[in-house]
N, C-alpha and C positions, 0 to 999 in steps of 0.2 A: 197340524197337530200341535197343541198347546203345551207348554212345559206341566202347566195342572193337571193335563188330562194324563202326562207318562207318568208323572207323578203318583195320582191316587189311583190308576187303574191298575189291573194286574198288566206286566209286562207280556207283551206275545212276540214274536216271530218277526211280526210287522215292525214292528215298534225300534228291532235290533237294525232290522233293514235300513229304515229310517236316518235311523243315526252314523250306520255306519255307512251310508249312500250306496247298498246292493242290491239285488234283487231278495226277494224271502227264498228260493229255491236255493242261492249263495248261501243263507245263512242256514240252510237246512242240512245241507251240506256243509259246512265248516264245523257245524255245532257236531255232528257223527265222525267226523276228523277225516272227512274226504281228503284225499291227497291231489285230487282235482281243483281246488283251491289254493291258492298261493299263499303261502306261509305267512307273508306281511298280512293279509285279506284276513286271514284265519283267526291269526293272534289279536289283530283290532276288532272282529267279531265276538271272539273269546272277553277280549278284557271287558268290553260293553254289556253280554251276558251277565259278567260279574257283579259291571258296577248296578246293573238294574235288577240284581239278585233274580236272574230268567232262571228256570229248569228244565231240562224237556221231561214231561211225561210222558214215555214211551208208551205206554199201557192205554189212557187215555187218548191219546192224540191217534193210536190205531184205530181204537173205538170209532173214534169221532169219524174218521176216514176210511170205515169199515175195512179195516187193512189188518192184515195177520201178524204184522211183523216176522214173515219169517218168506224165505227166499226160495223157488225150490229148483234145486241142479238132477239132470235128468241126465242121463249115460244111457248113447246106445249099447244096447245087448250084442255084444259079437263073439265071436265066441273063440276061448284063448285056452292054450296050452296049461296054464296055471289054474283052471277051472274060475279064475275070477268073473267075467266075461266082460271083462270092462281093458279099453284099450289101455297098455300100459303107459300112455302118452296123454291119454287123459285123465289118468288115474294118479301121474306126476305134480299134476296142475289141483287136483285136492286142496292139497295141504295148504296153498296159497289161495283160492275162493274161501275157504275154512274162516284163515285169518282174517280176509278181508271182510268177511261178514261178522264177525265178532269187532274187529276197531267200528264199525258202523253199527253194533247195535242190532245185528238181525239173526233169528234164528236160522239154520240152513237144512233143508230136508232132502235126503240124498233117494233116488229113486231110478229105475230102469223106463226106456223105453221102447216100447215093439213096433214095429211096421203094423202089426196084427189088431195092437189095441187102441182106443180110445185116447192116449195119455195127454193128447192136446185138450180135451176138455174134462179130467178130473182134476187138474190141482188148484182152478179158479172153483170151481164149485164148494162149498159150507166152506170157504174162503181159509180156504188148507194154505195158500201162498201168496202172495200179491204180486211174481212176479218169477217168471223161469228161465233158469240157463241150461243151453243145450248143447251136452259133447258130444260128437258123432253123429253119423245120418246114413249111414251104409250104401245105397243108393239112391245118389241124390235126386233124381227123377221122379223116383217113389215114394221119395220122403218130402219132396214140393209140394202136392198137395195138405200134409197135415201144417204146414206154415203158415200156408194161403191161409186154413180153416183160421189158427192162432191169430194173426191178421184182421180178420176179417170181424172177428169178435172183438177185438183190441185188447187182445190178452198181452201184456207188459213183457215182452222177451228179450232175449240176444244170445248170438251164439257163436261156436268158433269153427271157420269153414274157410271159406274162399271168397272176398272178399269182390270178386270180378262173375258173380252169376246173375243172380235176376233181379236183383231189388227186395225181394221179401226179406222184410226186418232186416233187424240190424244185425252186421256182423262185424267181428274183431277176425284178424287171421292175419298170418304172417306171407311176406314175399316170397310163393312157394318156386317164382320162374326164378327170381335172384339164386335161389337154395339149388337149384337145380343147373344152374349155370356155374356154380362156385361150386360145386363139386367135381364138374365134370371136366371143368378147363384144371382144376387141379389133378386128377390123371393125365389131360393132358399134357402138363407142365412136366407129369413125371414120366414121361413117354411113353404113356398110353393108346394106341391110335383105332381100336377095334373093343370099344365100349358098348356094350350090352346097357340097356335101360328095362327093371324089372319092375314091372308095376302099370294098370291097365288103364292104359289112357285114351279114355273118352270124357264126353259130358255129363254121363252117368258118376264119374268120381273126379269131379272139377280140380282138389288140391293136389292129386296126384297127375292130372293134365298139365296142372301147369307146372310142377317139376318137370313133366316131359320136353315141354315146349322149352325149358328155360336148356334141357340139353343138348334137343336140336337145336338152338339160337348159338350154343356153344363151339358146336361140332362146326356150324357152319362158318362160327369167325373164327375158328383156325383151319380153314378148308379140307374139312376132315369131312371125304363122303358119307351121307349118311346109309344104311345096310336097314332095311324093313327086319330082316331079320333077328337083328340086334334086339329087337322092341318085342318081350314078352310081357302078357296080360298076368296080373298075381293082386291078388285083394290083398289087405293088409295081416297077412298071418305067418310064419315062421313054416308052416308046410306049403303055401303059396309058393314061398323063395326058394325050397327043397325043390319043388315038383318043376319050377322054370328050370332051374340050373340042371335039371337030372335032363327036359329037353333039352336044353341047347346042347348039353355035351352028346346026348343021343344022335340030334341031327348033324354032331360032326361041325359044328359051328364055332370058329378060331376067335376066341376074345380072346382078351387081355385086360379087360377090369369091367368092372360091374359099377354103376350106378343104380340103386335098389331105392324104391320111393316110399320106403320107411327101414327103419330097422328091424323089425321083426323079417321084413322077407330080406334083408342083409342078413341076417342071423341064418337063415334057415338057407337062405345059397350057401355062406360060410361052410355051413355044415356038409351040405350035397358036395361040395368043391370038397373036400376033405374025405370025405367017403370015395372021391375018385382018384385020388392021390392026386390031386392037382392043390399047388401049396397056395396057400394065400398069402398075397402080398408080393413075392416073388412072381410066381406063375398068371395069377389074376388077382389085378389089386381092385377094392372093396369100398366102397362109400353106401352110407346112409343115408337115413332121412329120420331128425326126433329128438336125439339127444337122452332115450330113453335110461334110466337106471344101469340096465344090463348091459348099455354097448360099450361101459368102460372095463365090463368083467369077460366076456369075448374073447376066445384064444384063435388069433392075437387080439387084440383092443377095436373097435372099431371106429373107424374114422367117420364121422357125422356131419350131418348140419345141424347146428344147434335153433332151437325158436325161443321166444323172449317167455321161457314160462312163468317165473313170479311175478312180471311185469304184468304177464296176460293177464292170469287170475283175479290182481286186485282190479284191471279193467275193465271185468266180464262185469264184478259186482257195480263199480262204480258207474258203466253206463246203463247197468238196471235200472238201477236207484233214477239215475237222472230221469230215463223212460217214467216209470212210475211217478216222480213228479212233475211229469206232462211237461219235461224242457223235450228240447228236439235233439236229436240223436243222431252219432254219423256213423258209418262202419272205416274200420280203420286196419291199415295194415301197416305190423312191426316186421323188422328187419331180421334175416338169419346171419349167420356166421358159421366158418367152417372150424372145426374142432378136429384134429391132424393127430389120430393115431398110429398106429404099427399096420393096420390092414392096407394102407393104399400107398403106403411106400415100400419099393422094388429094392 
């Protein structure tokens, strides 16, 4: 490329690449203020934009790419105490996709999905989105097939699940065996030794398996036998956690702390445990899974595992984007941390 030809032509994309020696999908990304770009990368893309007076026409350059510019995030339907029906762990994670599609320039279209309907092929059709994030999947088995369809069509996805199932598309998700080990070795630290695990672990609900696994991995390296009975099945809902904890105390079953593979069914054993005058924290101490809003307001407070939510969010968008510009895509897992309230100290 001739210095005449950058000179008299309009500047493009190409052109920025060129000079700053990156890829165009780098400068695609830098110029929308991806944070997937390295700062140095970003600013020397930027000043070169300037000096060759570049602009992006968002408007156009959709056109051209017959692209919507707008993103569309899809919540399973489940169905929640607050009539929302959206989980409140997913509903955390909002406000940071939100942001991240606005520093990038994209509209964002918030929608329900059902086992029941279609939703994997209305939001590519009269080109409603270019591209969808998906929270929750209820059972995962059930919900394999509409991925494959998404897949198969090469509808531009990603989503936040469990990072260790089959390969379809791409996923973000966090260390759920680490989360599930770090809680439970923290009851044992506080002399724990007859931990109950609530939350139904099979292949059908992969993120809560491997919480499960991460507490027998725990139990087992502090040679703490493991009890079949300890392990009741509970979907993610606050009368789930009720209805376990009112069994085990029915069948006369001696714990001494709870590990619950989210906090809404920590919230709702809290409660069953409290309806049987059995005290929490003293009597059965109490861990989480989520970090959700509500488990700092919990009498007493609930001790969690916390997941990298603002991190996730701008990540969901940002490895959209990349899918969408036909770069290659990896699924990736971030880290938990355990968050030490009043519930799981005796």
């Amino acid at each position: 490329m001739s210095e005449t030809t950058r000179s008299t032509a309009k500047p493009t994309s190409m052109d920025i690449a060129y000079l700053a020696g990156v890829s165009q999908p780098t400068v695609s990304r830098a110029l929308r203020g991806s944070p997937m770009v390295h700062p140095e990368t970003r600013k020397r893309i930027e000043q070169i934009a300037k000096e060759l007076n570049y602009s992006v026409n968002k408007s156009a350059a959709s056109l051209r790419r017959q692209e919507s510019n707008t993103l569309a995030l899809l919540f399973f339907e489940d169905s929640t105490s607050d009539g929302s029906d959206i989980n409140p762990f997913f509903l955390a994670m909002l406000g940071s996709i939100t942001r991240a599609c606005s520093n990038r320039g994209y509209d964002l279209l918030v929608s329900f999905q059902k086992l029941s309907d279609d939703w994997q092929g209305r939001y590519l059709e009269a080109n409603r989105a270019d591209g969808l994030i998906l929270l929750g999947y209820g059972d995962y088995l059930e919900y394999q097939p509409h991925l494959k369809q998404l897949a198969a069509q090469g509808t531009p996805f990603v989503r936040w699940g469990s990072v260790n199932t089959d390969g379809v598309g791409t996923v973000l998700g966090s260390d759920n065996r680490h989360g599930g080990y770090i809680a439970t070795e923290h009851l044992i630290n506080n002399g724990r030794t007859q931990i109950a695990f609530i939350g139904t672990a099979s292949r059908h609900y992969p993120e809560f398996f491997e919480r499960f696994e991460g507490y027998r991995s725990a139990l087992t390296d502090f040679q703490i036998e493991t009890n079949r009975d300890y392990q009741i099945d509970a979907l993610s809902s606050e009368q789930d956690g009720y209805d376990a904890v009112q069994l085990i105390l029915s069948k006369q079953i001696k714990i001494d702390g709870i590990v619950a593979a989210s906090d809404l069914i920590a919230i709702g054993a809290m409660r069953a445990l409290r309806e049987f005058n059995v005290t929490v924290s003293k009597d059965v101490s109490v861990v989480g899974f989520d970090d959700i809003p509500a488990a700092s307001l919990t009498h007493p407070p609930l001790t969690t595992v916390s997941q990298e939510l603002p991190t996730a969010g701008a990540a969901l968008v940002d490895t959209l984007l990349e899918h969408i510009d036909g770069e290659i895509v990896q699924s990736r897992t971030y880290p938990t941390h355990l968050v030490v309230r009043q519930s799981s100290i005796p």
